[in-house]
C-alpha positions as a Python dict, from the first residue, in 0.01 Angstrom:
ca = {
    (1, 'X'): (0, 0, 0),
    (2, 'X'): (-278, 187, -143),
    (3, 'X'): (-559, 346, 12),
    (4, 'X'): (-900, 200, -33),
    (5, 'X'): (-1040, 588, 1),
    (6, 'X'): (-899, 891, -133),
    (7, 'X'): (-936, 1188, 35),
    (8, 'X'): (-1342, 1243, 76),
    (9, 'X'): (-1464, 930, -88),
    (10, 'X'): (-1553, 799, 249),
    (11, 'X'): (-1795, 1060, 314),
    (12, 'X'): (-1954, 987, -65),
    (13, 'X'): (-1948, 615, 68),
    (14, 'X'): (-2141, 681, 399),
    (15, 'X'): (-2403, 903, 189),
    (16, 'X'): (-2454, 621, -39),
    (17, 'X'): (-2476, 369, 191),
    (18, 'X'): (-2749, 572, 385),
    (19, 'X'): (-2936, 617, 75),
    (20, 'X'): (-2960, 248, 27),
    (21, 'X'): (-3065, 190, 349),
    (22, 'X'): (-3227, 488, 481),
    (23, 'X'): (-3111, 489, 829),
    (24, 'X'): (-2837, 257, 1050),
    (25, 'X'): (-2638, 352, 1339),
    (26, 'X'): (-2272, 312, 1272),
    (27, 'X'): (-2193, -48, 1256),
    (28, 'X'): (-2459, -110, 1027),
    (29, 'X'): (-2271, 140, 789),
    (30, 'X'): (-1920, -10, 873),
    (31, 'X'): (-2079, -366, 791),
    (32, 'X'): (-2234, -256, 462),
    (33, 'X'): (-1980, -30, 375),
    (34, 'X'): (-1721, -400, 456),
    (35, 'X'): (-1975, -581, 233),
    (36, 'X'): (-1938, -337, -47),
    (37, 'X'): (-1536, -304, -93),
    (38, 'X'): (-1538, -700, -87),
    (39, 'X'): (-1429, -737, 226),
    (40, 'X'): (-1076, -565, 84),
    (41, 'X'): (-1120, -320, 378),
    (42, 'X'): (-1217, -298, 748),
    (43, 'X'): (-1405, 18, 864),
    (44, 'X'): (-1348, 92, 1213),
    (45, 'X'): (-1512, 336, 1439),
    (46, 'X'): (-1204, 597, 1447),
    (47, 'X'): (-1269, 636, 1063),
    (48, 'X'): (-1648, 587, 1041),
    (49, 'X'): (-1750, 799, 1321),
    (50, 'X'): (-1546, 1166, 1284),
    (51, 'X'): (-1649, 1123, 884),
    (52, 'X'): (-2035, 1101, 1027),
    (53, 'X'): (-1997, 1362, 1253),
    (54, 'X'): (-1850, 1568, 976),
    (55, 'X'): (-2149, 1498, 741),
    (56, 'X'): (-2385, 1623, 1016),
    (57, 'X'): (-2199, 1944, 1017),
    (58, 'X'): (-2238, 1984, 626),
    (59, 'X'): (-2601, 1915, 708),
    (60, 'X'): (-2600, 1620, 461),
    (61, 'X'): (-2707, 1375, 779),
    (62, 'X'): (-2879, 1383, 1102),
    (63, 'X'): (-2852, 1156, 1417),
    (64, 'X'): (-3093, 1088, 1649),
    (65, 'X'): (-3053, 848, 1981),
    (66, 'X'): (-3295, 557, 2011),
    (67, 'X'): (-3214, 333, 2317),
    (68, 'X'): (-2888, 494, 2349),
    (69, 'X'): (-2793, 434, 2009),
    (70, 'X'): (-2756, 673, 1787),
    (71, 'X'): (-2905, 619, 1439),
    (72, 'X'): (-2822, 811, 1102),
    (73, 'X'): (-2996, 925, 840),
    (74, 'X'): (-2972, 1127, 519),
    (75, 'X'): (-3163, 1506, 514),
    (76, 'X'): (-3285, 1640, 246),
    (77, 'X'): (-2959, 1810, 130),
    (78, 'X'): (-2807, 1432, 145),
    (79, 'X'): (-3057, 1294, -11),
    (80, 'X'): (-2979, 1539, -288),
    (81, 'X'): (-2616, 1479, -254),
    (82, 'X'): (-2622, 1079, -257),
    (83, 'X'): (-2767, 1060, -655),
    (84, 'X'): (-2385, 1176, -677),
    (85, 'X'): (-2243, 963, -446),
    (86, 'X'): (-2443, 676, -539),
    (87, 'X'): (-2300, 730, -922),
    (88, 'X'): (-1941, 733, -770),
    (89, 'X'): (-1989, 423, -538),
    (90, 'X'): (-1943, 191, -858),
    (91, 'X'): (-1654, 316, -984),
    (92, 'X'): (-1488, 284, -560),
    (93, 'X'): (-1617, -76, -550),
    (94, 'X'): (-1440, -152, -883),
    (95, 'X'): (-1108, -20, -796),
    (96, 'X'): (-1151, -172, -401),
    (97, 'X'): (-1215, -517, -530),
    (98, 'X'): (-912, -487, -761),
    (99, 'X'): (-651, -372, -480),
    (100, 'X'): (-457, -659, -287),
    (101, 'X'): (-598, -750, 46),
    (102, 'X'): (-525, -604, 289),
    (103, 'X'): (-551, -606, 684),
    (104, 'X'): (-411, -469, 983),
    (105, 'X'): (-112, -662, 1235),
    (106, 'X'): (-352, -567, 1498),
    (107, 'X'): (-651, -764, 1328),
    (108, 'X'): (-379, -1087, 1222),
    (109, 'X'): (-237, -1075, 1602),
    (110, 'X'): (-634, -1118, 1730),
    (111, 'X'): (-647, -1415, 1520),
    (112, 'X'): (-371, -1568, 1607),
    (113, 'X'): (-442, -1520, 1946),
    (114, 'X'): (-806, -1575, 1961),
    (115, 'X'): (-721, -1906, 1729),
    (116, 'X'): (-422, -1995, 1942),
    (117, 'X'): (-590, -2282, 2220),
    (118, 'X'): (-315, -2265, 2465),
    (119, 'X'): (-338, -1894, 2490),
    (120, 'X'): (-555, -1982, 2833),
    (121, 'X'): (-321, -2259, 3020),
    (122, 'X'): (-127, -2114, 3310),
    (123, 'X'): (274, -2075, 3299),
    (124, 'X'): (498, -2009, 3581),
    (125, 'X'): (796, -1745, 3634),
    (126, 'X'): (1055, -1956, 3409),
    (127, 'X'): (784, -2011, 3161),
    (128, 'X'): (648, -1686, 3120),
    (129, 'X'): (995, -1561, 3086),
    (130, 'X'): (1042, -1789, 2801),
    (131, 'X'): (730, -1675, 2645),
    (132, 'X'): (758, -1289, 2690),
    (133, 'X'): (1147, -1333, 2527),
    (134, 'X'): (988, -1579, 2243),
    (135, 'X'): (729, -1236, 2175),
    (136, 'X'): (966, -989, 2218),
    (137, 'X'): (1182, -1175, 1935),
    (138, 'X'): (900, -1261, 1700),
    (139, 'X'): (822, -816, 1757),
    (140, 'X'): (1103, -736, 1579),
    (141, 'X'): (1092, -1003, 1344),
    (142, 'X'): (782, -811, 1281),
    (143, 'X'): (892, -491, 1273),
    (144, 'X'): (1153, -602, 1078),
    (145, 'X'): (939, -720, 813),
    (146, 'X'): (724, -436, 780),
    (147, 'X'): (1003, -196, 768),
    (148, 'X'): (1129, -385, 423),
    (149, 'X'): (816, -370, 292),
    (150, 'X'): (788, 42, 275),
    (151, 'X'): (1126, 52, 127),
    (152, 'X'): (1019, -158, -151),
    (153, 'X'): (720, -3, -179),
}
């Protein structure tokens, strides 16, 4: 599957979102930065985060904490940066809203489950054994399915 980012386009991303908005702590950015690619991609705090923290260390953003949140913003260096970034963003949405959708098992599992209404009723031994062997079938079904779909590409 193709990536939504290439190798530092995330970074350019994050400096042009915080030059639209100014400042936002880091679900602000994933949640414009969601809005942006179309929904076509689902930032998480493992990729949002070290690519911040990275940016502060180029000097292109600084952080402060207010309430115990900590809230970005561009310096002057990023602001400088992000008329570049900002040019680029255009051309990422384009290609993002053209690539197939895409989400994680993780994210289609929490569906299911959080969808699924008997997920809360209580089982007994027999049943649950019935259940975890059910699961531990549709896993490799799964795993199965995925592993076809890298050899085809």
């Amino acid at each position: 599957m193709a990536r939504v980012f290439k190798r530092g386009e995330l970074k350019q991303a994050i400096v042009a979102v915080l030059a639209a908005l100014g400042e936002a702590h880091g679900y602000a950015i994933m949640g414009e930065l969601k809005e942006r690619v179309g929904g076509r991609w689902r930032p998480s705090p493992g990729a949002i985060y070290p690519a911040l923290l990275s940016l502060e260390e180029l000097g292109l953003v600084d952080s402060v904490d207010e309430d115990g949140m900590k809230v970005y913003s561009l310096t002057e260096e990023g602001r400088r940066v992000s008329q570049a970034a900002t040019g680029a963003w255009a051309a990422l949405a384009e290609r993002a809203a053209g690539a197939p959708a895409r989400a994680s098992v993780g994210s289609i599992i929490d569906d299911f489950a959080s969808s699924f209404s008997e997920r809360r009723k209580l089982v007994n031994s027999k049943q649950q054994a019935v259940v975890e062997r059910l699961l531990s079938r549709t896993a490799k079904e799964i795993i199965k399915t995925l592993e076809k779909g890298e050899k085809s590409g």
